[in-house]
N, C-alpha and C positions, 0 to 999 in steps of 0.2 A: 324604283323605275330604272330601264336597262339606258346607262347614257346613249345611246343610238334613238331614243325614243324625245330627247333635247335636241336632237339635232334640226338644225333650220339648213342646212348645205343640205339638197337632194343629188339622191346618188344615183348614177345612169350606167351602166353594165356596158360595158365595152369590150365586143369580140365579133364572133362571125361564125360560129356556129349555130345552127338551125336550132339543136334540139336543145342545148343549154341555155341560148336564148329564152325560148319558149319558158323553160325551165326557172328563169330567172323573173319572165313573167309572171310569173303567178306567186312573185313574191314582194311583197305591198311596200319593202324599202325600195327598190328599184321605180324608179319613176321615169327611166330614156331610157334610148339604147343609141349609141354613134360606134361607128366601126369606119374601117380604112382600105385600101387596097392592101398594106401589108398583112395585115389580120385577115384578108377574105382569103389570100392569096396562101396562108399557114392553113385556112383550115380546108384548103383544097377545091376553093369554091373555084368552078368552071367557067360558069356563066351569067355576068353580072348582073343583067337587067334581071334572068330571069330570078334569079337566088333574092336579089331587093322587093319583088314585087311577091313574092312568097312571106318574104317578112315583113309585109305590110298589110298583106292580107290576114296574116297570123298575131301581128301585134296593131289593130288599128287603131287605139287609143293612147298612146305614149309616143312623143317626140321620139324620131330615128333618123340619123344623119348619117347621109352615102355622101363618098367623095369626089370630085371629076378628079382624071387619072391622065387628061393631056396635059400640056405644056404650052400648047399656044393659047395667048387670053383668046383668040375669037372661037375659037371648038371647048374653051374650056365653058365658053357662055352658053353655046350649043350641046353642052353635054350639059350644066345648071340645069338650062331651062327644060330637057327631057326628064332630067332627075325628079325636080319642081312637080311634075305634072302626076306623079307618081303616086300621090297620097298625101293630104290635106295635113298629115302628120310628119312629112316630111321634112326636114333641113338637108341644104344641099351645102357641103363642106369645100372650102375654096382655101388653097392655099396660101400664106399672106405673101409669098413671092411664087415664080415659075423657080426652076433648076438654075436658070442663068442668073438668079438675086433679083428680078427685074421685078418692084411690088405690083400687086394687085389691088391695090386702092381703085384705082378707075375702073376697071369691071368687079368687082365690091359693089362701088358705087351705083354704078351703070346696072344691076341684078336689084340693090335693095330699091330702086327706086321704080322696077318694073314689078316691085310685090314679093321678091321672091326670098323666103324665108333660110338664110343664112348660116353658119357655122364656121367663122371663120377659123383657122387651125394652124396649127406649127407655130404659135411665137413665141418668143423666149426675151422679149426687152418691152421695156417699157413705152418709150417709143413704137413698137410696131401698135402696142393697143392703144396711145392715142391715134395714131394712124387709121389703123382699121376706125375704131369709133365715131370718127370724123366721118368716114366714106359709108359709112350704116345709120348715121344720124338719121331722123326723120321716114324711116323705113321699116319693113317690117317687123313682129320680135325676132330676133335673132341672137346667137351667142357668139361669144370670142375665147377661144379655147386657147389660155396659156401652158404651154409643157413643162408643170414647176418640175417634173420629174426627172426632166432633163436636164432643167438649169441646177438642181442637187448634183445631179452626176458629175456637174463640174466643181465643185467642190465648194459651188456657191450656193446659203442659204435662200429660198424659192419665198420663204415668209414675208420679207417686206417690199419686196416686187413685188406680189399676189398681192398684200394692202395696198397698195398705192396705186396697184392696175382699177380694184375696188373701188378707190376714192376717182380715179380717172374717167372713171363711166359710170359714175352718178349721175351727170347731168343728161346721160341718153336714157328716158324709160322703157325705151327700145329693148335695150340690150341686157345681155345677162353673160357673167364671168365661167368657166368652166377651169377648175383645176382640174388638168389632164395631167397625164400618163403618170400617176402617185405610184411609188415603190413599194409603199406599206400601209396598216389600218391606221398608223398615227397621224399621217397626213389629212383623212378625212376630219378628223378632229380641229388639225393646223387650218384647211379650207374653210370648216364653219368658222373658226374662230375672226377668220379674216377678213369674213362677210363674203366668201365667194359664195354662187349662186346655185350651182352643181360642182361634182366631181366625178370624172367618170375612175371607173376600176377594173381591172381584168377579174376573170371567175376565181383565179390564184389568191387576191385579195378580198374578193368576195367572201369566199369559201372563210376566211379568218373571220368575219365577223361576228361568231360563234362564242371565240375567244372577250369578245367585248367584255369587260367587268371582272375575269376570272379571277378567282384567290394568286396571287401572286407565289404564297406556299407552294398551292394546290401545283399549281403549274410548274413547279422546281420539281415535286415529288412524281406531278405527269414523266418530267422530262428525266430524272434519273432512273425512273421506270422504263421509258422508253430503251435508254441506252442500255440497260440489265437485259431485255426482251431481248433488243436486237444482237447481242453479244453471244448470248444463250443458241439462238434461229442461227447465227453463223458456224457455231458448232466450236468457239476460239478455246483454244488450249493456251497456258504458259507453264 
């Protein structure tokens, strides 16, 4: 049995292309898709509502979380609740601060208590997810999306902060953890292990999951193959 097939962490495909999406749709490990301004804005997308409302009509069974892209809490609540209204599969993604650091616990709070299904995003401490968890208590399901991928970048292990974010929001049955922005296929491995609840991936790590299980040989001899091929196609002389 292929270890991706033990997996209890579901994985959620994160980008903002149309056709890859789709593409990633109709593949039975994907089970979300959440995407951002920066990712809509790489893959050239124009026009936001209407590009969301294409991939809602095209994906309408799998959670999919759009961002608000103001900075003041009261247009950020005003762009939520349009987001919201979008599709019953929707999550509306809220930053856990604006640009000035100023948190969004009170319009958090103020959205999950009008219904409106959640995704909270960008934190990196443990604190912001008792924070967030607090202001989501008693409200819809929703998630809270840690960037262990970022907290790695800084040269700190993401592992026992994701446990501990884990153990910090047992008490909400509300909520559910997302290990975001992972750098490689092993991380999805490190998020099941930790009891995280999703993990989202770009199509770049996606695309790796192929690799799952591979002969470890095999894969030495793939790669001094590789490097033989490519030396050969450059035409290298010594």
């Amino acid at each position: 049995m292929s270890p991706l097939a033990s997996l209890r962490v579901r994985l959620f495909a994160d980008g903002a292309d149309l056709a890859t999406m789709l593409e990633m749709y109709r593949n039975p490990l994907i089970r979300g898709f959440t995407t951002n301004p920066t990712l809509m804005r790489r893959a050239g997308v124009k026009d936001y509502e209407a590009f969301a409302r294409e991939v809602v009509q095209a994906i309408p069974d799998r959670p999919i979380s759009f961002e608000v892209f103001s900075d003041e809490f009261s247009d950020m609540r005003r762009q939520a609740l349009r987001i919201a209204a979008w599709g019953e599969q929707v999550f509306v993604k809220i930053p856990v601060t604006n640009t000035a650091g100023a948190s969004s616990a009170d319009l958090i709070r103020s959205l999950a208590r009008s219904g409106v299904k959640l995704n909270v995003t960008a934190l990196l401490t443990l604190h912001q997810v008792e924070l967030v968890a607090d202001a989501l208590a008693g409200g819809p399901p929703s998630y809270i999306s840690v960037f262990a991928g970022r907290i790695a970048d800084t040269g700190i292990d993401p592992v026992p902060l994701m446990a501990e974010a884990v153990k910090a929001i047992t008490p909400y049955p509300n909520l559910q953890l997302i290990w975001a922005s992972p750098r490689e296929v092993l991380n999805i491995f490190q998020a099941d292990a930790t009891g995280c609840h999703v993990i989202t991936a770009t199509a770049d790590i996606l695309a790796k999951l192929a690799l799952v299980g591979k002969n470890l040989s095999e894969f030495s001899l793939d790669t001094v193959k590789m490097f033989h091929a490519d030396a050969a196609k450059a035409g290298y002389r010594l």
